[in-house]
Rosetta silent file (secondary structure, phi, psi, omega in degrees, C-alpha in Angstrom):
SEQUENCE: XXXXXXXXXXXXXXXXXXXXXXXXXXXXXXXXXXXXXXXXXXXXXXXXXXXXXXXXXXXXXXXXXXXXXXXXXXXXXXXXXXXXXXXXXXXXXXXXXXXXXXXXXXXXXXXXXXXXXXXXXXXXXXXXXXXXXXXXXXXXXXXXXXXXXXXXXXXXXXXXXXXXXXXXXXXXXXXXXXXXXXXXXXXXXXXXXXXXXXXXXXXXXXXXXXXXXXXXXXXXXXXXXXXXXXXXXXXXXXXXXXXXXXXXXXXXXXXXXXXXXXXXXXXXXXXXXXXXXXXXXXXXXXX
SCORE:     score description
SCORE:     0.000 S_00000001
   1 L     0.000  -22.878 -169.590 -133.344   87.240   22.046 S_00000001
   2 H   -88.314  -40.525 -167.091 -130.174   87.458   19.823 S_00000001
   3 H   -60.897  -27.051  176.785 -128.159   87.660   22.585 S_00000001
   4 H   -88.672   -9.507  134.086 -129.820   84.338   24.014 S_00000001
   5 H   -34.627  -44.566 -155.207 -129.824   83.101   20.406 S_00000001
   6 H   -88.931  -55.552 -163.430 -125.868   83.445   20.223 S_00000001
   7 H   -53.531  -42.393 -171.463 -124.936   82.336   23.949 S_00000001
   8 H   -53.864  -74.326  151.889 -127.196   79.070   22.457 S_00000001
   9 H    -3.991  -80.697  166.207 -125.422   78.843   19.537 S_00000001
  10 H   -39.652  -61.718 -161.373 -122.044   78.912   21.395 S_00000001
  11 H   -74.377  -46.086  178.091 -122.958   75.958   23.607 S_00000001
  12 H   -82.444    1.463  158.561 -123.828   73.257   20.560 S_00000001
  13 H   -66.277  -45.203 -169.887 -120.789   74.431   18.855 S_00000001
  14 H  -107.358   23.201  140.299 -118.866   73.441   21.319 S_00000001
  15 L   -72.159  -24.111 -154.921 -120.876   70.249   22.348 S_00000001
  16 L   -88.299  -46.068 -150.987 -120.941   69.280   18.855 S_00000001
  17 L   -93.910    6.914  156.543 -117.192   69.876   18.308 S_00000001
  18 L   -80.378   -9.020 -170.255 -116.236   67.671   22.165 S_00000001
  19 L  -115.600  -27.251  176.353 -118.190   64.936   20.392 S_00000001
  20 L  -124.802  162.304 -168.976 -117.056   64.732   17.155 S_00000001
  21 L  -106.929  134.623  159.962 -113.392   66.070   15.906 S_00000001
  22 E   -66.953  131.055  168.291 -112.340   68.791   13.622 S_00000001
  23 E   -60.612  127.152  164.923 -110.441   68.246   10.443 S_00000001
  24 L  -133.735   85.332  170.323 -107.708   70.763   10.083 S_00000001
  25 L   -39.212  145.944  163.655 -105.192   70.258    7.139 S_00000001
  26 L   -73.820  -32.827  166.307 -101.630   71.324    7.849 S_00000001
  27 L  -141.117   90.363 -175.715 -101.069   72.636    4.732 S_00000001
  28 L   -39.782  -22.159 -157.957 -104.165   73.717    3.255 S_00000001
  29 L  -128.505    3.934  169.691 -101.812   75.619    0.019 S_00000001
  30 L    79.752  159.836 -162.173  -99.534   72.321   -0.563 S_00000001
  31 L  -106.353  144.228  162.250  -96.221   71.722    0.462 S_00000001
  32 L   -47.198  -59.245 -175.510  -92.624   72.575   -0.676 S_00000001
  33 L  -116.655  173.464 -149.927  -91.689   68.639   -0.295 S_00000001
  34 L  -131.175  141.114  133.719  -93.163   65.662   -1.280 S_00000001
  35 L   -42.808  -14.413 -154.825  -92.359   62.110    0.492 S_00000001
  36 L     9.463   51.583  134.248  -92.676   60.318   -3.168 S_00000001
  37 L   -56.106  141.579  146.325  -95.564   57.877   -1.708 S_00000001
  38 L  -100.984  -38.733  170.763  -97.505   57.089   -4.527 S_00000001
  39 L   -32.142  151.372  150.607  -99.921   54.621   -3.117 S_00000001
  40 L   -80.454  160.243 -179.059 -103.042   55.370   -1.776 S_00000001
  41 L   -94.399  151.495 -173.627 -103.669   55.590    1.534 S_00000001
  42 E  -156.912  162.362 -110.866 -105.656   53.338    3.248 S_00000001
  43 E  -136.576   77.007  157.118 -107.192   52.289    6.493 S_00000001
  44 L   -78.450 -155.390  141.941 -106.116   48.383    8.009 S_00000001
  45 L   -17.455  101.291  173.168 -106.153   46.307   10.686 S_00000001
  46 L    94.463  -23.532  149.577 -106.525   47.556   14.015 S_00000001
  47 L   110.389    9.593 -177.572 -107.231   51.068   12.972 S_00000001
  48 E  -110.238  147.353 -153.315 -103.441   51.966   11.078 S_00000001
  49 E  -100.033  131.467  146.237 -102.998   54.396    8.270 S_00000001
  50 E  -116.850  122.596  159.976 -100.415   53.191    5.637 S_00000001
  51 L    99.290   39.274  167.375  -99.100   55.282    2.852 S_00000001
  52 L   -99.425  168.331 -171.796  -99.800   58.318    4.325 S_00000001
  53 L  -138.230   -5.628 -177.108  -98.825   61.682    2.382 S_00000001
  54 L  -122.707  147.798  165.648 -100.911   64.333    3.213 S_00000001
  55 L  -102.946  122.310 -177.952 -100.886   65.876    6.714 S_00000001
  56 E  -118.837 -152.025  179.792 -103.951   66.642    9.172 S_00000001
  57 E   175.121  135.864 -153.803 -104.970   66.990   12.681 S_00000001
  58 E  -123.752  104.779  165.881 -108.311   65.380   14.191 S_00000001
  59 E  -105.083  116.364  171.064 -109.072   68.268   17.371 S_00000001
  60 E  -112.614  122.225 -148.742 -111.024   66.759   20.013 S_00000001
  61 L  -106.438  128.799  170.845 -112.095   69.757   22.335 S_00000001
  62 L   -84.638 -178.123 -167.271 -113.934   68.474   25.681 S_00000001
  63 L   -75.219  125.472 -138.824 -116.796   69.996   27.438 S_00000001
  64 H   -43.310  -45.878 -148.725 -116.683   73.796   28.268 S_00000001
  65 H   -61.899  -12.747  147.584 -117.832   73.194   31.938 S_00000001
  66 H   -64.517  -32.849 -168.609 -114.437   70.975   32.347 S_00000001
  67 L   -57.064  139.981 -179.980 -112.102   72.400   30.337 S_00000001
  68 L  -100.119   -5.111 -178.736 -108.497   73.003   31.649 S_00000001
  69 L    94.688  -47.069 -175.214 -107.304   75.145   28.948 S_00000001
  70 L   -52.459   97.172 -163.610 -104.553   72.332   28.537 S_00000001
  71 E  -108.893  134.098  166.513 -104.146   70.892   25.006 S_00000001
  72 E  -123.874  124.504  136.755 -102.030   67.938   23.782 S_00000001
  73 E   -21.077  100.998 -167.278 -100.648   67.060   20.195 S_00000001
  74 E  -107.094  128.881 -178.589 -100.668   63.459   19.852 S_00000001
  75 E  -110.319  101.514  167.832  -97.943   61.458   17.262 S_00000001
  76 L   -74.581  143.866 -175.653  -99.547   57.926   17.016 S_00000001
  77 L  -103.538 -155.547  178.242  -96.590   55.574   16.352 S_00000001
  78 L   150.811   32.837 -170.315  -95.966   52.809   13.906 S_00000001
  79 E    85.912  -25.718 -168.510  -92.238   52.786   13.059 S_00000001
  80 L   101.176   -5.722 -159.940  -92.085   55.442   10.644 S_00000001
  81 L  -128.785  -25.921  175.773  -94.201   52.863    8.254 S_00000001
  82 E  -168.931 -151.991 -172.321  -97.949   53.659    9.198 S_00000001
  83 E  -172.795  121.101  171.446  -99.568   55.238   12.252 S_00000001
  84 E   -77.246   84.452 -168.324 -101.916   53.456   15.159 S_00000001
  85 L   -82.232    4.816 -165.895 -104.200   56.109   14.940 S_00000001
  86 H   -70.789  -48.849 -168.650 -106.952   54.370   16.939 S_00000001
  87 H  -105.038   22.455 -168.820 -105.233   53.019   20.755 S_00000001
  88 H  -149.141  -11.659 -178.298 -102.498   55.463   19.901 S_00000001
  89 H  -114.450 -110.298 -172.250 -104.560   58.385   18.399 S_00000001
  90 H   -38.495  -93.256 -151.526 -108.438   58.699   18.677 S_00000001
  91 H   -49.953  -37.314  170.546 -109.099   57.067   22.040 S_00000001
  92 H   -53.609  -18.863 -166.296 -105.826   59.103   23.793 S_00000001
  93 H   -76.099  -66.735 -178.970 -107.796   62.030   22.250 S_00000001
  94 H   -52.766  -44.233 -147.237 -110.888   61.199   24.129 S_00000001
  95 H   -68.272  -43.875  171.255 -109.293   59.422   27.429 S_00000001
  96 H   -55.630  -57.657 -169.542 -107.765   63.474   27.695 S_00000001
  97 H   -55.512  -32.348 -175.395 -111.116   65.234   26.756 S_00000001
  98 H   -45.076  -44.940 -123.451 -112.498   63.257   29.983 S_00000001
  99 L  -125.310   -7.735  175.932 -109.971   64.654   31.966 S_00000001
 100 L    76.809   29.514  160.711 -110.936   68.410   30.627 S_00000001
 101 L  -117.215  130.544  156.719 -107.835   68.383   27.826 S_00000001
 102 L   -49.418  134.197  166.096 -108.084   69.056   24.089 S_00000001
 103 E  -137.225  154.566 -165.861 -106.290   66.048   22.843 S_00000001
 104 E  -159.963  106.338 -162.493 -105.594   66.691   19.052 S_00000001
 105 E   -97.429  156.893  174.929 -104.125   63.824   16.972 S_00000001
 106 E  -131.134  132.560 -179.421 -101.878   64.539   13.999 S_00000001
 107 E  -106.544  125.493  174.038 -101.475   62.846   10.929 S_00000001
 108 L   -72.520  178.435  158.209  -97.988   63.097    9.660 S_00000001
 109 L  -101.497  139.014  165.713  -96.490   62.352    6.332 S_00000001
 110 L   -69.629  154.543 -153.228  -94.291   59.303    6.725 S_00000001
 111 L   -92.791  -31.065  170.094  -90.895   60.307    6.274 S_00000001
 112 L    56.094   43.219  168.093  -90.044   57.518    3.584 S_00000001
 113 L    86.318  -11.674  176.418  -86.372   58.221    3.908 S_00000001
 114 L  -116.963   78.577 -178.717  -87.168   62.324    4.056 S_00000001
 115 L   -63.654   31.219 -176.421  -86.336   62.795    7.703 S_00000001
 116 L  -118.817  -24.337 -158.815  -87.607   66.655    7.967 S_00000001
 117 H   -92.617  -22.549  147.080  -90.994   66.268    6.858 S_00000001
 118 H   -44.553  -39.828  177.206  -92.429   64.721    9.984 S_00000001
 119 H   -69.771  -44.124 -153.609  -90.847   67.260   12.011 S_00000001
 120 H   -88.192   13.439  176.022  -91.901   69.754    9.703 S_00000001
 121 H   -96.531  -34.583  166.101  -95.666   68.634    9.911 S_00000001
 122 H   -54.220  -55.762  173.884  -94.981   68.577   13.650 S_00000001
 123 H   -45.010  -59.357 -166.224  -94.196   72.067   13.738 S_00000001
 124 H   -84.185  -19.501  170.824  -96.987   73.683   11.963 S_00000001
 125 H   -48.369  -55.898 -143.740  -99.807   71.620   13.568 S_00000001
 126 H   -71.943  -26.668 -178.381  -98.234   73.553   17.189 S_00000001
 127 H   -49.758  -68.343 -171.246  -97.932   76.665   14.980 S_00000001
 128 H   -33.826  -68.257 -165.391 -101.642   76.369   14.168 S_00000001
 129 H   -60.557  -13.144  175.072 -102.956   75.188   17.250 S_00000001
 130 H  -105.777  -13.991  150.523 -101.705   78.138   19.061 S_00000001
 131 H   -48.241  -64.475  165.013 -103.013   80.454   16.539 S_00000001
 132 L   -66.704    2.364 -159.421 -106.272   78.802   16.849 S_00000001
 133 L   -70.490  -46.487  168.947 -106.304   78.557   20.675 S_00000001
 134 L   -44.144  -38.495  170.790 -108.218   81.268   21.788 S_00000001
 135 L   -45.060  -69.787 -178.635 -111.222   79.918   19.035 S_00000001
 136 L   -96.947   51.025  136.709 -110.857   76.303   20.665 S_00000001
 137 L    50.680   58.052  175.727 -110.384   77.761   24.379 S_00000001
 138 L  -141.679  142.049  177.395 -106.850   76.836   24.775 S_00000001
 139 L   -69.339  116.945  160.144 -103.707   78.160   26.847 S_00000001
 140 L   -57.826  -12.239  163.658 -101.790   79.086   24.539 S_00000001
 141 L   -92.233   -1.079  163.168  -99.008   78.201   27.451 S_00000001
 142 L  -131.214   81.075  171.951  -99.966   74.656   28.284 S_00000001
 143 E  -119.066   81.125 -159.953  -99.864   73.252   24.828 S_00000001
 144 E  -111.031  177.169 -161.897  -97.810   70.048   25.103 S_00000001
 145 E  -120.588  110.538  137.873  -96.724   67.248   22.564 S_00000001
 146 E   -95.263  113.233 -179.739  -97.441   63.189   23.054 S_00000001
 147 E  -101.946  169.222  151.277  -95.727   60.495   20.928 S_00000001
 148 E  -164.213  148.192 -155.699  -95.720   56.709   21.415 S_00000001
 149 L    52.543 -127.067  175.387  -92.963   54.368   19.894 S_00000001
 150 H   -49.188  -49.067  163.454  -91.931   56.438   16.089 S_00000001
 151 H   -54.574  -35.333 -178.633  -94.385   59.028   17.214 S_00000001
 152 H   -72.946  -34.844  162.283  -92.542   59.701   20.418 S_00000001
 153 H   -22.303  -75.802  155.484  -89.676   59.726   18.282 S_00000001
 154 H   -41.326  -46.377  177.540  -91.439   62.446   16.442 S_00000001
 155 H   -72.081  -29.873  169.981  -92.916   64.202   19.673 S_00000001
 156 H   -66.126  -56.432  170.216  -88.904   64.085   21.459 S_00000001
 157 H   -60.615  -38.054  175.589  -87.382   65.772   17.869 S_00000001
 158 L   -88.722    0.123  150.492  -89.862   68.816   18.261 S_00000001
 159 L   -85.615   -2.465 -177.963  -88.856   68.983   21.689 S_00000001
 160 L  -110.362   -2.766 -172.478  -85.149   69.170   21.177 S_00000001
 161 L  -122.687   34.610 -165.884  -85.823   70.976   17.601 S_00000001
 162 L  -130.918  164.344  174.182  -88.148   73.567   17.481 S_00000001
 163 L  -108.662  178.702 -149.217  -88.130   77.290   17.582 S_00000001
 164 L   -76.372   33.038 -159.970  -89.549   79.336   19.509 S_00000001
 165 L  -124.109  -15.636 -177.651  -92.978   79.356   18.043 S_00000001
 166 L  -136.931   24.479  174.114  -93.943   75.983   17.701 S_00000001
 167 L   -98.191  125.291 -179.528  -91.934   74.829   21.039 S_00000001
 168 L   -46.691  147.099  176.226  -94.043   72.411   23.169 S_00000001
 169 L   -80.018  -22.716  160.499  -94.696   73.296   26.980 S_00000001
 170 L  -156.380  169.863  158.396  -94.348   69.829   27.814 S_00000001
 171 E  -122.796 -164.272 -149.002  -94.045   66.248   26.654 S_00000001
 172 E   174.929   80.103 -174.508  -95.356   63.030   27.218 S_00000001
 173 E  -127.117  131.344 -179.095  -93.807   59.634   25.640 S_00000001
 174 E   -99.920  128.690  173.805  -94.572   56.058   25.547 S_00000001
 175 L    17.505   74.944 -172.521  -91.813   53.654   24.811 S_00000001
 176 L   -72.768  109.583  170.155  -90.370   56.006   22.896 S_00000001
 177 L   -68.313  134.924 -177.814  -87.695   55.779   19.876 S_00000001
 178 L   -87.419  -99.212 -171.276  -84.851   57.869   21.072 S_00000001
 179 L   -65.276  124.104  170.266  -81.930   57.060   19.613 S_00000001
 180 L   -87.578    4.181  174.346  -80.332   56.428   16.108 S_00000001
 181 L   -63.014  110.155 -175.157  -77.362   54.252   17.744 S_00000001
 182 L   -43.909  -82.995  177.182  -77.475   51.421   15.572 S_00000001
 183 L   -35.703  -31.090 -178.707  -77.327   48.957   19.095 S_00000001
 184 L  -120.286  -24.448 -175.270  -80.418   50.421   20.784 S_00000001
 185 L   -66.304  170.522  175.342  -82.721   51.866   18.036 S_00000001
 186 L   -93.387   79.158  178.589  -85.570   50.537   16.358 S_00000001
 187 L   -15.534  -80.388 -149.764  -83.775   49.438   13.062 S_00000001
 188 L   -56.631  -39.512 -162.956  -87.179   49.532   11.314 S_00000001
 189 H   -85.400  -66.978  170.816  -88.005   53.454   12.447 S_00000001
 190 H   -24.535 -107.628  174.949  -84.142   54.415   11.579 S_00000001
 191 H     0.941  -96.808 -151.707  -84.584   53.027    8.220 S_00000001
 192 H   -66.528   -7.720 -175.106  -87.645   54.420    7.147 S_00000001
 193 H   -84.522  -49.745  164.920  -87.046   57.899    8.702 S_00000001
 194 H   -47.988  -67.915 -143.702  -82.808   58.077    7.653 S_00000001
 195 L   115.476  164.131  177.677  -82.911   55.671    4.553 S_00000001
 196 L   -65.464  138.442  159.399  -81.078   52.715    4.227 S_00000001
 197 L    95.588  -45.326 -178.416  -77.727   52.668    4.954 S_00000001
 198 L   -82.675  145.863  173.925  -77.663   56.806    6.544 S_00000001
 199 L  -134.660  119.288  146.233  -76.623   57.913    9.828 S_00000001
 200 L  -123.983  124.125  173.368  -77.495   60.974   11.444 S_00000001
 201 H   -62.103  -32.457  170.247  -76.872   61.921   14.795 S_00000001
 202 H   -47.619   -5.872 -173.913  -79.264   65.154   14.493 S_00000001
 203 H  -141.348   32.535  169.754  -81.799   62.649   15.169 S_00000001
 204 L  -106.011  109.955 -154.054  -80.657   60.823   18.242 S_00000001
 205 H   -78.013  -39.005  164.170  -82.523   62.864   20.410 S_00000001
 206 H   -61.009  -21.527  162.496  -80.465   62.477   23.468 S_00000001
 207 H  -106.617   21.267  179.062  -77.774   64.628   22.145 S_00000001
 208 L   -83.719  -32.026  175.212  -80.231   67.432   20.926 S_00000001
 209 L    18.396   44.695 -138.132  -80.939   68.410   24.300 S_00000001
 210 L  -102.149  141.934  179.500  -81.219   72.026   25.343 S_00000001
 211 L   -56.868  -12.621  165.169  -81.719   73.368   28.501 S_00000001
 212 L   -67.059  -44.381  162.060  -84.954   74.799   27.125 S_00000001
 213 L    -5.612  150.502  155.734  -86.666   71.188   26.303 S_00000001
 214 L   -64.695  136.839 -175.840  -89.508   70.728   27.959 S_00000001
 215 L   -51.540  179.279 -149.806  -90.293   68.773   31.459 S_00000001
 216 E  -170.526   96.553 -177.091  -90.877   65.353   30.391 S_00000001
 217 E  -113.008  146.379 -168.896  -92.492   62.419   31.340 S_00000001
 218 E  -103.600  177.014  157.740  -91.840   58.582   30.257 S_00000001
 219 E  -152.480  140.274 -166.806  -93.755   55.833   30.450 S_00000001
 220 E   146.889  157.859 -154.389  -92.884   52.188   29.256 S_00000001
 221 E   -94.549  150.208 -163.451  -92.257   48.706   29.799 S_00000001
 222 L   -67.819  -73.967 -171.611  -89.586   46.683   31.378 S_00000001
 223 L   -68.760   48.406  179.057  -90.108   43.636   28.600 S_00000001
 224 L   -94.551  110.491 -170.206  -90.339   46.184   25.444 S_00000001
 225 L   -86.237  -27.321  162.609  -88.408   43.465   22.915 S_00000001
 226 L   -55.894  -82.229  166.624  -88.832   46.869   20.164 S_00000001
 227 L   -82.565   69.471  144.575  -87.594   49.692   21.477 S_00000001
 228 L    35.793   93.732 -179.437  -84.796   49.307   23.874 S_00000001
 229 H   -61.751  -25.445 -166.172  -86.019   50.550   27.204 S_00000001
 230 H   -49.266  -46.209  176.529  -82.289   52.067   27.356 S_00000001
 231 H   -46.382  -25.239  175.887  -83.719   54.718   24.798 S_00000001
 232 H   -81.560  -43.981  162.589  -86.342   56.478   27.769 S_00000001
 233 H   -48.680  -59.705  174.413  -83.276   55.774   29.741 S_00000001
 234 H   -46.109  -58.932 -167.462  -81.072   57.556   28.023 S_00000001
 235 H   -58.484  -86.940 -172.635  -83.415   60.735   27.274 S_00000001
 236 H   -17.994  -32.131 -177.444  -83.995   61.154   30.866 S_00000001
 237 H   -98.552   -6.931  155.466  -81.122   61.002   32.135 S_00000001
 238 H   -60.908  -60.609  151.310  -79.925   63.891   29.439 S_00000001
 239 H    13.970 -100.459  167.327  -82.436   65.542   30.544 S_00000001
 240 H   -81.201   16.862  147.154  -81.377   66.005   34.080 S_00000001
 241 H   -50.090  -29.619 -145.580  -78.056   66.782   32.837 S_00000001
 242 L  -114.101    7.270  174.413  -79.584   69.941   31.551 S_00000001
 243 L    59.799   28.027 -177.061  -81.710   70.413   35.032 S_00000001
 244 L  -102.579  124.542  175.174  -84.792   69.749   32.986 S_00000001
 245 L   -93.303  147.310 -157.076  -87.725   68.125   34.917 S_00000001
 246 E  -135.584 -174.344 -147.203  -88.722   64.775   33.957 S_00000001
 247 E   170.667  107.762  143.900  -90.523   61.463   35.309 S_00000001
 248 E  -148.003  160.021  169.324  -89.935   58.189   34.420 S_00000001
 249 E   -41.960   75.497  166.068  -92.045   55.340   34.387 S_00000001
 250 E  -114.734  144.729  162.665  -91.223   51.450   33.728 S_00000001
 251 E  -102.815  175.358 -178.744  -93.471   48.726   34.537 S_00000001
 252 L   -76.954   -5.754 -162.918  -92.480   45.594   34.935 S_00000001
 253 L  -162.801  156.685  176.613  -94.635   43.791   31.950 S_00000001
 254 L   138.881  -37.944 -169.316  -96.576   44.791   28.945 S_00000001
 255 L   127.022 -163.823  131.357  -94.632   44.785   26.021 S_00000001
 256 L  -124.411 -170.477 -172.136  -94.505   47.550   23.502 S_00000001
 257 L    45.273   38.791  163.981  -97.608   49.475   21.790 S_00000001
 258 L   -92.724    5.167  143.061 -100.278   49.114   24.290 S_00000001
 259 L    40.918 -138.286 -159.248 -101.351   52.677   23.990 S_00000001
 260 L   -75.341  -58.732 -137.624 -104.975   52.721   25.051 S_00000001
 261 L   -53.366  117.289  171.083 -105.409   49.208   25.232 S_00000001
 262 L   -91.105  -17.213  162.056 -107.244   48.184   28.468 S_00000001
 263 L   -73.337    9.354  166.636 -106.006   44.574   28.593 S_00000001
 264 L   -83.775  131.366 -163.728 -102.397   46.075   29.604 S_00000001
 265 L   -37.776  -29.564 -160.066 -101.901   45.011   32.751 S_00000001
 266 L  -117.245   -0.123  170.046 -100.966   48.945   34.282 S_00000001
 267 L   -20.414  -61.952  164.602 -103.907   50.391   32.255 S_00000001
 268 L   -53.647  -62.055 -172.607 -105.520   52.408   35.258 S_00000001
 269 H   -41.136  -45.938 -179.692 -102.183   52.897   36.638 S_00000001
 270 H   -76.522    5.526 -170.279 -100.423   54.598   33.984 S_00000001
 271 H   -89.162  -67.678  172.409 -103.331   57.036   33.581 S_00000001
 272 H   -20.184  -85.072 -171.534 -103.034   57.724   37.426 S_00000001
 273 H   -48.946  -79.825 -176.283  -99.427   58.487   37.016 S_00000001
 274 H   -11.870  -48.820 -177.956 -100.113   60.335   34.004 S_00000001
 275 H  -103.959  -10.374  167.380 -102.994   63.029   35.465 S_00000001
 276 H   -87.104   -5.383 -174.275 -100.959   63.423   38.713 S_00000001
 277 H   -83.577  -47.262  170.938  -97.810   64.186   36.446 S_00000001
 278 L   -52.973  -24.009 -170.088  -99.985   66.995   35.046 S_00000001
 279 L  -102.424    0.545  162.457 -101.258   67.920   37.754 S_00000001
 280 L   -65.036 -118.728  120.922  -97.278   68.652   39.297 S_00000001
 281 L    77.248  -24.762 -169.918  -97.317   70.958   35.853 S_00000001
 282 L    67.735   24.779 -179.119 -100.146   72.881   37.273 S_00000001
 283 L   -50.302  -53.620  178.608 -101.842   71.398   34.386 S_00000001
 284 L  -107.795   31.655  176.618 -105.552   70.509   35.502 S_00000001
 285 L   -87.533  131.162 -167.762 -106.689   73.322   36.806 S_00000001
 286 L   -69.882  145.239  155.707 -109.826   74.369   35.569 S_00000001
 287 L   -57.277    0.000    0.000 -110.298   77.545   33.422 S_00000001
C-alpha cells in the first residue's frame, strides 16, 4: 500500500506542477547588487511587468507520459524597460509543455543602466535549473535558452558569456537585439541596459562569439521597423564564422513582438519550423 500510496503521490505532483507553475526565486539570500528601482512593481496592459527588481522563474513542467527531458529558459522581451511576460513568457511556456518541453520563464531585474545584472540573473536561473533537473525530470544536457526582442538580447549574452556551468545547449531567438552599433540597435534597449550616453562593445553580441556558443536558431520578420533585421543577420552569420550551427528564419510580414500571438500571419508556421529545428538537435525524443 505505501508503495502504491507513493507511486500515487508522484503522479499528482507532477500533474499538479504541468498545470500550474513553480515559483523559484533566484536569489532566495539577496543579492550583492541592486538596480536602484524604487517603484513598485506592477502588472499592465497586455500582461507586462514594469519596475521589476527582484528575480524569479515560473517552471512549467509538462506531462510525464510526454516528456522529452528537454527544458527551455525563456527571456520575455520589452526593451530593457518591462517584460511581455504573457505572449512572450507564460503561453511560450505552455505552447513547449504541449510539445513534451519544460518551458521555464524568468523574471529578470531590469538592468536600469546596470548591464551585468540581467546576465547575472540569467546565469543562476541555468545554474539552478540544472541542479534541480533530475527533481523536475530534465536533461541536464538539453537545457537551452529563448529570448525575444531585449530578452533575446539577454538569451544571445549568456550564450556568448557564460561559463561553463550555466552555458546553454542551445538557443532560440525572436527578433532579437544583437548589437550595440548605434545604426542598427534598438536605441531604447541600449539605453536602458548601457545608460545614457555609454558604449560597450562587450555587449554587441556578434563579436562575443566563441566557437563554443551554442547552435542557434532565428526567427523574425522582414518588416521589423524595431530591431533591425540586420541584427539576426549579423549573429548568424558570426556564427558560421565560428562553424557553429544555426538556422535562420525571416518572414516576409509581421512586424516585431508577435511572440505567441495567433493573429501573426506565420503563427503555425514558425512553430513548425521551430519543433523540426529541435528535432535536427535530437531534441524531441521522448525520455
Amino acid at each position: 500500500m505505501k508503495c502504491i500510496f507513493s507511486i500515487m503521490t508522484l503522479f499528482f505532483s507532477t500533474t499538479i506542477l504541468s498545470q500550474n507553475p513553480l515559483t523559484i526565486p533566484i536569489w532566495p539570500n539577496g543579492t550583492k547588487e541592486d538596480n536602484g528601482i524604487t517603484l513598485p512593481e506592477e502588472i499592465i496592459e497586455g500582461g507586462r511587468l514594469l519596475n521589476c527588481r527582484t528575480a524569479e522563474m515560473y517552471v512549467y513542467l509538462p506531462d510525464e507520459e510526454i516528456n522529452t527531458g528537454t527544458a527551455v529558459l525563456i527571456c520575455p522581451g520589452g526593451g530593457y524597460a518591462r517584460q511581455a511576460m504573457q505572449h512572450e513568457g507564460y503561453d511560450f511556456a505552455k505552447l513547449l509543455n504541449r510539445k513534451g518541453i519544460a518551458g521555464i520563464v524568468l523574471k529578470y531585474r531590469l538592468p536600469n543602466g546596470h548591464a551585468n545584472i540581467p546576465l547575472s540573473d540569467a546565469k543562476e536561473a541555468m545554474r539552478i535549473i540544472r541542479e534541480k533537473a533530475a527533481e523536475w525530470n530534465i536533461n541536464p544536457h538539453q537545457i537551452g535558452i529563448s529570448g525575444f526582442s531585449a530578452g533575446g538580447h539577454l538569451a544571445a549574452t549568456l550564450g556568448t558569456h557564460f561559463e561553463e556551468q550555466n552555458r546553454p545547449d542551445f538557443m532560440i531567438l525572436f527578433y532579437p537585439v544583437i548589437t550595440m552599433n548605434n545604426r542598427l540597435t534598438h536605441k531604447g534597449s541600449k539605453e536602458n541596459l548601457l545608460g545614457n550616453g555609454i558604449e560597450d562593445d562587450n555587449f554587441s553580441n556578434e563579436k562575443q562569439i566563441r566557437k563554443t556558443t551554442p547552435p542557434t536558431l532565428l526567427l523574425l520578420s522582414d518588416d521589423d521597423k524595431s530591431v533591425p533585421p540586420a541584427n539576426s543577420i549579423l549573429f548568424y552569420n558570426g556564427l558560421k564564422e565560428k562553424g557553429i550551427k544555426a538556422s535562420l528564419h525571416i518572414f516576409p510580414s509581421g512586424g516585431h513582438g508577435w511572440g505567441c500571438n495567433k493573429d501573426f500571419p506565420y503563427y503555425q508556421i514558425w512553430q513548425e519550423l521551430l519543433f523540426n529545428w529541435l528535432n535536427t538537435q535530437d531534441l524531441l525524443n521522448k525520455k
